[in-house]
C-alpha positions as CSV (number, residue, x, y, z in Angstrom):
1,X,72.8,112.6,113.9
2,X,75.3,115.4,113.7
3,X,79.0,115.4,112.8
4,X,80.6,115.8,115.9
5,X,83.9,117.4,115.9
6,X,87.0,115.5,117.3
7,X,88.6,118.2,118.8
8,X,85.6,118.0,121.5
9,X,86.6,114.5,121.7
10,X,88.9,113.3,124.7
11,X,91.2,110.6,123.0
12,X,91.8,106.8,125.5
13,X,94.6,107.0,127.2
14,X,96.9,104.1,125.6
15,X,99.7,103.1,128.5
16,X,102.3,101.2,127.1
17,X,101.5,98.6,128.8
18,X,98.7,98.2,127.1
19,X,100.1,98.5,123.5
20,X,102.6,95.8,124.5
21,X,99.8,93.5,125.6
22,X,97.5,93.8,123.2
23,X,96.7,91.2,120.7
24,X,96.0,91.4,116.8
25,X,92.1,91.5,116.4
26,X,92.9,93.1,112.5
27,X,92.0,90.4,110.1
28,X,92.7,91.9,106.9
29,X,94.4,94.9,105.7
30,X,94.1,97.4,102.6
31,X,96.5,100.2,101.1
32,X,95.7,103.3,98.9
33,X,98.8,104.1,97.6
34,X,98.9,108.1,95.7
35,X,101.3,109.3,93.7
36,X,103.3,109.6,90.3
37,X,105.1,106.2,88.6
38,X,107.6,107.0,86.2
39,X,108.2,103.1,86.3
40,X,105.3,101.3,86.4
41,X,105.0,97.8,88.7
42,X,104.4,94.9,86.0
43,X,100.5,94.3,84.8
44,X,99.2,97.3,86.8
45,X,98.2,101.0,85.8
46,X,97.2,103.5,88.8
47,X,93.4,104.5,88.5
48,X,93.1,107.8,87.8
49,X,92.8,110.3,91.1
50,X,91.6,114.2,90.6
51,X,93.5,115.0,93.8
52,X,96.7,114.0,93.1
53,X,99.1,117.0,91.5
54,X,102.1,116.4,90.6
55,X,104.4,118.4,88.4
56,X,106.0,116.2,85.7
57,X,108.7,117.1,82.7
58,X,108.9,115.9,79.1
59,X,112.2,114.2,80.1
60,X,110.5,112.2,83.1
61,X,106.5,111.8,82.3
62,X,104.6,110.1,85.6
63,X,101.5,108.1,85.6
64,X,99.2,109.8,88.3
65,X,97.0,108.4,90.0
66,X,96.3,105.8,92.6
67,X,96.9,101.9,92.8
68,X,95.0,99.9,95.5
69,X,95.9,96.8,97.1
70,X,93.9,93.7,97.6
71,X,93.0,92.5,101.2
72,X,96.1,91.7,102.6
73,X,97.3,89.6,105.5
74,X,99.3,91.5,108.0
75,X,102.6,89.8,106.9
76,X,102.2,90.4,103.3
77,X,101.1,94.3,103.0
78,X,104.9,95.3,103.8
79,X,105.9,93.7,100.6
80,X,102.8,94.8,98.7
81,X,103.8,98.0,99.9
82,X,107.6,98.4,98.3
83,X,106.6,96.9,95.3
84,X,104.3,99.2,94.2
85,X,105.1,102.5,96.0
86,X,105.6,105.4,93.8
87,X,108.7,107.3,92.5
88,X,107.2,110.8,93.4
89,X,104.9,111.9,96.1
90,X,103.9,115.3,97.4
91,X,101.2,116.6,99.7
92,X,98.3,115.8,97.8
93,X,98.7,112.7,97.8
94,X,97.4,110.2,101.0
95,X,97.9,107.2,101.5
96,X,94.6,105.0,103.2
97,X,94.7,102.4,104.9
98,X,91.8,100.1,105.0
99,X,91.4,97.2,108.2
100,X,88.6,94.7,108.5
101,X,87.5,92.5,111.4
102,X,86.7,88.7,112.2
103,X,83.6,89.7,113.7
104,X,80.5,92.4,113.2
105,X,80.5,93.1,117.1
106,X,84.7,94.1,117.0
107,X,83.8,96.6,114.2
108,X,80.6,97.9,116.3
109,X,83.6,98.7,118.9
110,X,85.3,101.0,116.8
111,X,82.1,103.4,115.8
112,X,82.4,106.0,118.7
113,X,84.6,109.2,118.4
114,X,87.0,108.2,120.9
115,X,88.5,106.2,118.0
116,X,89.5,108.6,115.5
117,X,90.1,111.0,117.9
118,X,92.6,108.5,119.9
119,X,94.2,107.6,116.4
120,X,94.9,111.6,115.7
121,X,96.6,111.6,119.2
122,X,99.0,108.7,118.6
123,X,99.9,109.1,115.0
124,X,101.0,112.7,116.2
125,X,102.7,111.3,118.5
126,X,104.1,108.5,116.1
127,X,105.1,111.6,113.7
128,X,107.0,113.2,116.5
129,X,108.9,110.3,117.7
130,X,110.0,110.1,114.0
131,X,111.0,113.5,113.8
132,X,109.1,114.3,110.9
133,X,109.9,118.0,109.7
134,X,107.5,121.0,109.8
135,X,107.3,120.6,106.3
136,X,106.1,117.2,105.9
137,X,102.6,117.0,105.0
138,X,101.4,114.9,107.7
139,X,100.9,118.2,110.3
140,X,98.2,119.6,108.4
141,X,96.4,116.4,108.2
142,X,97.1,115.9,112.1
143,X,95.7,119.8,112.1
144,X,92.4,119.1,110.6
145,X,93.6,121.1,107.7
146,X,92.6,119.0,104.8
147,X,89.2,118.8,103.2
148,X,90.6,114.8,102.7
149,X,90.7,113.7,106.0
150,X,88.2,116.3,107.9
151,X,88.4,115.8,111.5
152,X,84.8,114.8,112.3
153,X,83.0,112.1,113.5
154,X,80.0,110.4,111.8
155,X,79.9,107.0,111.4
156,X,76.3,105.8,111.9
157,X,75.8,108.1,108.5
158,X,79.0,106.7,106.4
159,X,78.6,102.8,107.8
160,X,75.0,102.9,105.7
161,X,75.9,104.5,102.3
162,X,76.7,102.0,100.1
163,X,77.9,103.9,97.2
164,X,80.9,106.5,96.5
165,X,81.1,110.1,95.5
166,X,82.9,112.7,95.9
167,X,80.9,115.2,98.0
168,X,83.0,116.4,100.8
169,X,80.3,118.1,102.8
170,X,77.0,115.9,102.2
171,X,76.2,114.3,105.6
172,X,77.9,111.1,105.8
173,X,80.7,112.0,103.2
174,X,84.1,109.9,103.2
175,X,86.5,112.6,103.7
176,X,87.2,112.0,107.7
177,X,90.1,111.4,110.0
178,X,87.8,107.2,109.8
179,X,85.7,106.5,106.9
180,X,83.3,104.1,108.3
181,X,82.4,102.3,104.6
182,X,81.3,98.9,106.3
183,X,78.4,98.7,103.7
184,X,81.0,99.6,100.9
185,X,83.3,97.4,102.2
186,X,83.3,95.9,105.6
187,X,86.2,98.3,106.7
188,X,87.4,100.9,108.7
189,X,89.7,103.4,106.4
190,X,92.3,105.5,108.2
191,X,92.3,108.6,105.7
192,X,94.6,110.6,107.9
193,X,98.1,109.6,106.4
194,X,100.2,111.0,103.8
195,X,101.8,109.6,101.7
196,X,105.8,109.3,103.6
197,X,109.4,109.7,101.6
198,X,110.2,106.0,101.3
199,X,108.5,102.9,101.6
200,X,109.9,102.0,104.6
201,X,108.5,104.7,106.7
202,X,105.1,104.3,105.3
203,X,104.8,100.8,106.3
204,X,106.0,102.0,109.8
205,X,103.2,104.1,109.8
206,X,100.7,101.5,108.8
207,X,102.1,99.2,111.3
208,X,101.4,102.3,113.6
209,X,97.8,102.3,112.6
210,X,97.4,99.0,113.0
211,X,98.9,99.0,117.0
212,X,96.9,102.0,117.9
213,X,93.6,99.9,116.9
214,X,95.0,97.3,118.7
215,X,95.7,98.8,121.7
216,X,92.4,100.8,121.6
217,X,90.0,97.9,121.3
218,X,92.2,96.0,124.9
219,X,91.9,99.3,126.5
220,X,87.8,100.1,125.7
221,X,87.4,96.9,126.4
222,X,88.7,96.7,130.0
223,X,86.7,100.0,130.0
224,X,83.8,98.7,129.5
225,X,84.5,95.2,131.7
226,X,84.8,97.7,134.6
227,X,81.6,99.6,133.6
228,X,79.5,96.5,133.7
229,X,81.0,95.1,136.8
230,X,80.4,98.4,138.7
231,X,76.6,98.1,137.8
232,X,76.2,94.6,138.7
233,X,77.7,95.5,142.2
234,X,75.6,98.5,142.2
235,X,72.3,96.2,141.0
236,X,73.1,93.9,143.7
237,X,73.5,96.2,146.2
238,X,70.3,97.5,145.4
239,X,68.1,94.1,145.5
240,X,70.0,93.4,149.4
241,X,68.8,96.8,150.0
242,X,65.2,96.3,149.1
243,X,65.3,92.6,151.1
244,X,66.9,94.1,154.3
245,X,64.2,96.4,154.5
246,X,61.4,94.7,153.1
């Protein structure tokens, strides 16, 4: 199947109503964190990461690269998060964020371009709430600007490939808005975030992440409640029909 583009995609509408109501169906959660240590966190070395560039001087070396957390529950990844973030950070370096499910059939929920293409709308509208500058390096993320986070839409492709590389046009490459890497590793990864000036803000915009999945798997699923009760009525109709006039 074809890549399908997002911005032909109309994102679910998430009242807030809905984000208030819905519950936490994220079992575990993951975070890629990019950048340049000058201090190194104890018994940990960042694995090495050709898109991060960072300019560095003789009187402050960095470590570049990447450090990667382990599955984390939902109240743990804030501190996992401060204690590791790097000291510098620029607009080559994003910042994933990886969510796994309790069940095969929630995931399954997720693979349809309404879902990336909802998180672009929220996140924007997380980054404007925030009052993040024209500068910061999230807008050409949220523009499709970055060969990182490409915003298309091919998940049937990336759920099967079990292996990485670093092709960013093959069919069923990584480098979308939602890497669907279920056979890699059971997850979703959100690929559109930046890395954010402090740690705080970045684990606001996990959190962010995490509430937009939330809310989108309530809302689809009311969606699709309605659906299937429409066509029942609509079946049901159809067999009185057929016995009135039998």
């Amino acid at each position: 199947m074809a890549a399908i583009k997002l911005c032909d995609v109309a994102p679910i509408e998430l009242l807030e109503h809905i984000r208030q109501k819905a519950r936490n169906r994220v079992h575990r959660v993951g975070v890629e964190l990019e950048g340049g240590w000058s201090k190194l966190p104890k018994g940990t070395h960042p694995v090495r990461d050709g898109s991060v560039e960072i300019a560095q001087t003789a009187e402050e070396p960095l470590v570049l690269g990447e450090i990667v957390s382990p599955p984390l529950d939902l109240t743990a990844f804030p501190t996992w998060v401060k204690a590791f973030y790097p000291q510098k950070m620029n607009g080559t370096c994003g910042m994933h964020v990886h969510l796994s499910f309790r069940t095969a059939l929630t995931y399954q929920r997720l693979m349809t371009p309404t879902y990336p293409a909802t998180i672009v709308a929220y996140i924007r509208q997380w980054a404007e709430t925030e009052k993040l500058g024209k500068k910061h390096p999230i807008w050409p993320r949220l523009r499709g600007e970055s060969e990182f986070c490409q915003h298309v839409y091919q998940a049937d492709a990336q759920s099967s490939t079990a292996g990485k590389d670093y092709d960013h046009h093959r069919t069923g490459h990584r480098y979308t808005v939602i890497n669907y890497c279920y056979n890699r590793h059971s997850t979703v990864e959100c690929r559109l975030l930046p890395m954010f000036d402090t740690p705080e803000q970045a684990v606001k915009a996990v959190r962010e992440v995490i509430d937009i999945t939330n809310a989108y798997l309530l809302a689809t699923g009311r969606r699709e409640e309605k659906i299937e009760g429409k066509a029942m009525v609509e079946r049901d109709e159809e067999k009185e029909t057929r016995r009135i006039y039998a």
